[in-house]
Structure formats: C-alpha cells, structure tokens
N, C-alpha and C positions, 0 to 999 in steps of 0.2 A: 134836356131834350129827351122826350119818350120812344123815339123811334125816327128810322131814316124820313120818312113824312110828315114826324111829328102824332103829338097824342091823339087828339080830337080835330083832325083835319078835315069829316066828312068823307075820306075817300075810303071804297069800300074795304072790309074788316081781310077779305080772303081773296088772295091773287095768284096764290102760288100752289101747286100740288109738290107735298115735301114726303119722300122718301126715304129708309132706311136700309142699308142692306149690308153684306158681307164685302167689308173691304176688295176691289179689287171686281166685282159684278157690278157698277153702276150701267155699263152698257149694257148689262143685260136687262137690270129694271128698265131703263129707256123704252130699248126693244120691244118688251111686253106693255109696255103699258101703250104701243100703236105709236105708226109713222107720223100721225099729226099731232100726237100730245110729243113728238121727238126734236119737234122746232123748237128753240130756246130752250132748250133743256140745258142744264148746268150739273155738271157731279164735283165733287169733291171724296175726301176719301170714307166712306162707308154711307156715302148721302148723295140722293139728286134732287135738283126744285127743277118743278116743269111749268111753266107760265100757262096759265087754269083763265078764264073769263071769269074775272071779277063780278061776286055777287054778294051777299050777307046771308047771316041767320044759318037755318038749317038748311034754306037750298043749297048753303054751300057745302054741307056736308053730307047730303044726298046724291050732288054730282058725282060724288066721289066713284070710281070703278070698284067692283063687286072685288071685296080685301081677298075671298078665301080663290078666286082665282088668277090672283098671282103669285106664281113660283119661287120670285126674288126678292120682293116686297118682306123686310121682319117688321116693320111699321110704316106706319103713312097715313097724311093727316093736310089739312086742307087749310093754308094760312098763310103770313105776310113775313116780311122778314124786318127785322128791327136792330135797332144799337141804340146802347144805351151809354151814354153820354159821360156820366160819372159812376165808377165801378166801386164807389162807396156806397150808393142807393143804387143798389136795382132794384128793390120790391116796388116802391112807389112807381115807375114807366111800366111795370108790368102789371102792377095792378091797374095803371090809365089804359093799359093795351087789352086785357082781359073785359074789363068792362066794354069794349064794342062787339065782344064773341058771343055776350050775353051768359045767362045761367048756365050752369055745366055739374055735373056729377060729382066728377074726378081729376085729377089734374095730376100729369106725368111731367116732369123734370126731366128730360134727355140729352144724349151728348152721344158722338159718332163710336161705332165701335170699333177703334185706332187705338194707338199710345198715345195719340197725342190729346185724343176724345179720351181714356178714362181720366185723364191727369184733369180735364175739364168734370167730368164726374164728380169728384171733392164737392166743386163747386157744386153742385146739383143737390148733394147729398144736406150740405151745408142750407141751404137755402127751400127746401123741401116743404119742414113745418113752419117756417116763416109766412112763406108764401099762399099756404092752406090757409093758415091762421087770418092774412088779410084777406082774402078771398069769402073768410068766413063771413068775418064784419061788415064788408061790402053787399054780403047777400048776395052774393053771386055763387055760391055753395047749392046746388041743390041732390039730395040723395038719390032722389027715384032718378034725374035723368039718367040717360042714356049718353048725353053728349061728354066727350071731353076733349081738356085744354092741353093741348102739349105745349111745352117749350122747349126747342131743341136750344142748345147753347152750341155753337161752333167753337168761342173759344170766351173768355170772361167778359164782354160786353158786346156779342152779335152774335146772330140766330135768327130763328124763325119761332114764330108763334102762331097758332092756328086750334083748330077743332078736327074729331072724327067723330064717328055715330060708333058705339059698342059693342052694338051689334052689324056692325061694317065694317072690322075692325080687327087688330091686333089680337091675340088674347094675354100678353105679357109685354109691358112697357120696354120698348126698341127689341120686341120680340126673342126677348132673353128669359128662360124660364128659371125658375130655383130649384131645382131636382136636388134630392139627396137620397144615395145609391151606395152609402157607405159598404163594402164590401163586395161593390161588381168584379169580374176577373178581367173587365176591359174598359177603355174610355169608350168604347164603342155602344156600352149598354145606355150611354145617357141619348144615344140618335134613336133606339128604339121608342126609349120611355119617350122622350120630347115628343115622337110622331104617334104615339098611342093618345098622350093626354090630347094632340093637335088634333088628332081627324077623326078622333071618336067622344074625347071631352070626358068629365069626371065619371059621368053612368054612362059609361056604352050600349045601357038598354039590350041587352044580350049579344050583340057583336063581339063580346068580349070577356068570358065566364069561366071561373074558377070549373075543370072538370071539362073544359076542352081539349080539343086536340091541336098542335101543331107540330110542324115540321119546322127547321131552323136549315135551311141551305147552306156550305160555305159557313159553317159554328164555331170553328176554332176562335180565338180561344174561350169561347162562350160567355160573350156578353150579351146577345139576345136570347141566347137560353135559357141564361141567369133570368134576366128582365119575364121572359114569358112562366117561367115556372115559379117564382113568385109571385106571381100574379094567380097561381094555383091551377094552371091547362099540364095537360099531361106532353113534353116534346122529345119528340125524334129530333136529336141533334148529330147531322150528319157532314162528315169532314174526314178527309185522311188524318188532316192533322189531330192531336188529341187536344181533348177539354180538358181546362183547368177543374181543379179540387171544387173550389165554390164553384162553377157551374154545375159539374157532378150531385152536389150534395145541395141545389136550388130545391130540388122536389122531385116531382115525378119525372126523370130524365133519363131517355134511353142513346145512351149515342152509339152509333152507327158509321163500322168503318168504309166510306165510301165516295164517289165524288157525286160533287151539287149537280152538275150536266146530266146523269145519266142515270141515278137516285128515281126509284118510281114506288111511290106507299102501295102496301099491301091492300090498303083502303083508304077511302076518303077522310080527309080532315078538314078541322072547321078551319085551320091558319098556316100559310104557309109565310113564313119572313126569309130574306133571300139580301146579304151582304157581299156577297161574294167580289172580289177584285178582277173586275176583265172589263171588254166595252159594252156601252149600254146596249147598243143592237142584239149581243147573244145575251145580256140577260134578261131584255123585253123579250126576245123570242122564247126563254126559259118558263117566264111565268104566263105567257100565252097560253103555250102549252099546255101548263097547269091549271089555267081556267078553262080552257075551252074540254079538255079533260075531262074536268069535274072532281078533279083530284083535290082540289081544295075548294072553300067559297070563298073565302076574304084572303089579300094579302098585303103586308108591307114590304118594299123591297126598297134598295139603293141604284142608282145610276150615277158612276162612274163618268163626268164628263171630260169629254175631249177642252185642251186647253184652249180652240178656235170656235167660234162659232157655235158655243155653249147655247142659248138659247135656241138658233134653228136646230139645232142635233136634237135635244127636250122636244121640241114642237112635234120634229117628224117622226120620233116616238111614240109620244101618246097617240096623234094622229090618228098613226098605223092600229095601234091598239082598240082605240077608239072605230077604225073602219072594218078591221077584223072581228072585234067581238063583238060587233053591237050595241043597238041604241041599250039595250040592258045593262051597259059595263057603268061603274060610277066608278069615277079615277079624278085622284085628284095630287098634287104633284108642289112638293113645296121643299124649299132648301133652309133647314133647321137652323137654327142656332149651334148644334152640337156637329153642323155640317160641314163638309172642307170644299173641296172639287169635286161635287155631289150633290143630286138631289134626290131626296128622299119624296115615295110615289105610295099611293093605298088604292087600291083596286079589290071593287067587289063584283061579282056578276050576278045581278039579279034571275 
C-alpha cells in the first residue's frame, strides 16, 4: 500500500498546507497563517497541517502564502499525508507518490525538530541517496526547476509528502542552517549570522560592507560584535558589562562603557544590532528611536517575547512600527533557527 489513499487513486496530489516550526509555536504558525486556514488545523510537536483546497501541479504550490512573510514558519510546503505499509520498502510508495507531484528540482528528507524527530532523522539521512537515485531514473529529477519534493517523515512509516516553489520558500531544508563560527565568544553569534545570511542572502549588494560602521547595543559578551567585525565594519560595542578576548581582537572594535537605553553615537552609522534582554515594547521603542533619528540606516535587533499571546505582542509591534515610521520602513520579522523565546526583526528606513 503506497499511502493512506492508495498510489494512483486519481484523488488530487495536494490537500494539505504542512508546516514547520520551533517546538512548542505551533499556535502561533496557526495564528499567522489567518482565522480561516485555522479550521482543521492539526499540530503536533514542531509541525502543523492546515486543510488547503485540493488542487495539482504548480497551482498548488502558487497558492501557497508569501514564505518570507511568516515569522514562525522554518519551512512549509503544500502536500498529502501518507503511510507506508511495509517499512522494509519505502522508496518504491514514494517514488508512486512523487510521480503525481510531477518534475522537481530538489528533494529534502525532513523530520520534526523534537527528540523524537531527530532519532527519525537516521532514517532521513539513510534514505537520502537512495531516494534521489530513483527519482533520477524515473526522470522525475529536473535541475533548472524551481519546484521541490519534501518528505516530511513523522516517525518510520507516515508523514507527509508534498511540493514548494524556491523561490516561495525556505532557504535551508526545515529551516536549519550550517553555520560554522569556530571561535565565536557566544552561542549568540550564530542568531546574528543566521539573520544576516536570511534577510540579506549571500551578496547583500552593499547593505552590508567590509568598512562600515556599526554599533552592537547590549554587547556583552560579544558575540554580535564578533559576527559584525568579521565580517570587516568597523563596531562600537557598547555594554557595561565587558567583552570577551575574541570579541576584542574580531577587528576594528571599539567598546564602550555604557548602557544600550541611553547610548547616543557621536554620528551616524551604517548598522545598528541590538540583543539586549528586557520587553519587546522598550526595545521596539529603542530602535524607533534610532531610525526615526537617523542615527542609523539599517538594523537587526531581537524581541524578547512574552510567554502568552506571542504572536499578537509581535503583531502589535511591528504594527506600531510600521504606523510610526512610514510607508518607507521595510521590516521584516522571523524566528531563527538559532532562536528560543524570540524573534528576530531587520528594519531599514528608506
């Protein structure tokens, strides 16, 4: 048996919108994704399926909602749910199931991000080049697309299987990235990097240039100062508390005994990044400040969320942000991989 419907039943290939998120936020993907996709919604732990109108082909991966603006979404992909019968074959029901998604690109292996989800990973890993290899022969492999196949595995014989567009899309498969920071002075430097590669991508086309300025708010113990002054900007790293040795000796780094509140640059700079631990409201108010100022042009910052009502708190944030500084502001608002009780925000004011 290829799936709960069976392999070639005729009934349409995509029914489901499937989600991935940070253990523990499935109400909040819900939430964002609107009151009417919140009917039949179903979570589990680091995953939701939201019942989608069944369609085929690329429309069903057109319907999909615009990826880069959801907050809690690390992946999400537009497909049916299946089990597989005998967990000695699975490549054969997934290769019958992959053949109604049609051509595709790429094709990701996924599993929830749980204990219980990597111990399913093995399997994922395991089954990886197997699965490519038949895909190959089948001619269902194509390079230039755009589309691909996920298969999420819930646990060794059921899951979901489906498509997204790549350029609608994820940019690291269940939105996990590979960073390697050997020598940062915090775990903290990998939410930097993860939200530089996210919202600005490999060339930041000058957003982002060796021989800039930033300020680093809230620095201690400098693991965004680390991250920015490798990256070769000149930063004010400003904290009571003192910086580590490797932050120190990142590059051009001037630190500054002083608090993030009340800290105002001598002059403008091109970046201000702002971790600081307190509530989101005084650190939206913080960097408001700072744009509507002119004290900076671009920022990254972190928002601290409250344990209730995490998504409307976010909402009425940006909101505000968005009604205070104008239709100029581009803000965009996403909760990392390398993130806890936090989302991570980039705001520029044109």
């Amino acid at each position: 048996m290829a799936s709960e419907r069976g392999g070639s039943s005729g009934a349409p290939p995509a029914d489901t919108i499937v989600v991935l998120c940070r253990s523990g936020f499935e109400a909040e993907c819900i939430a964002e994704l609107g009151s009417s996709s919140a009917s039949g919604a179903v979570s589990g732990g680091g995953f939701v399926s939201i019942p989608a109108e069944p369609r085929s082909g690329d429309e069903a991966a057109l319907r999909l909602p615009r990826f880069r603006g959801l907050a809690f979404a690390r992946d999400r992909f537009l497909g049916r749910a299946f089990r597989i019968a005998d967990p000695s074959d699975r490549i054969s029901p997934l290769l019958s199931l992959a053949r109604e998604f049609g051509p595709i690109g790429t094709v990701w292996l996924q599993h929830a991000d749980t204990e219980d989800g990597r111990s399913v990973g093995r399997l994922c890993q395991r089954l990886q080049a197997r699965f490519e290899g038949g895909l190959g022969k089948a001619g269902l492999l194509r390079a230039a697309s755009p589309r691909r196949l996920h298969v999420l595995f819930l646990d060794g014989t059921h899951g979901f299987i489906g498509v997204s567009d790549a350029r609608n899309g994820a940019r690291w498969s269940m939105g996990i990235p590979r960073l390697r920071l050997a020598g940062a002075p915090s775990r903290s430097a990998s939410k930097l990097e993860e939200g530089l590669l996210w919202f600005l991508g490999d060339d930041p086309k000058g957003l982002l240039a060796p021989g800039m300025s930033a300020v680093d708010l809230g620095a201690a113990p400098g693991g965004w100062t680390w991250v920015l002054a490798r990256r070769g900007l000149r930063v004010s790293a400003v904290d009571h508390g003192r910086l580590s040795a490797a932050a120190l000796d990142a590059g051009l780094v001037n630190y500054v005994s002083a608090d993030a509140f009340t800290y105002r640059p001598q002059r403008p700079v091109d970046w201000m990044v702002c971790d600081v631990v307190d509530k989101p409201a005084r650190t939206a108010a913080l960097v408001q400040r700072w744009l509507q100022q002119r004290w900076c042009r671009r920022t990254v910052f972190n928002l601290k969320l409250p344990m209730k009502q995490r998504h409307a708190e976010l909402q009425r944030i940006l909101a505000r942000l968005l009604q205070d500084l104008g239709p100029g502001l581009r803000l965009e608002a996403r909760q990392l991989y390398h993130d806890r009780e936090e989302v991570t925000v980039f705001a520029t004011l044109g």
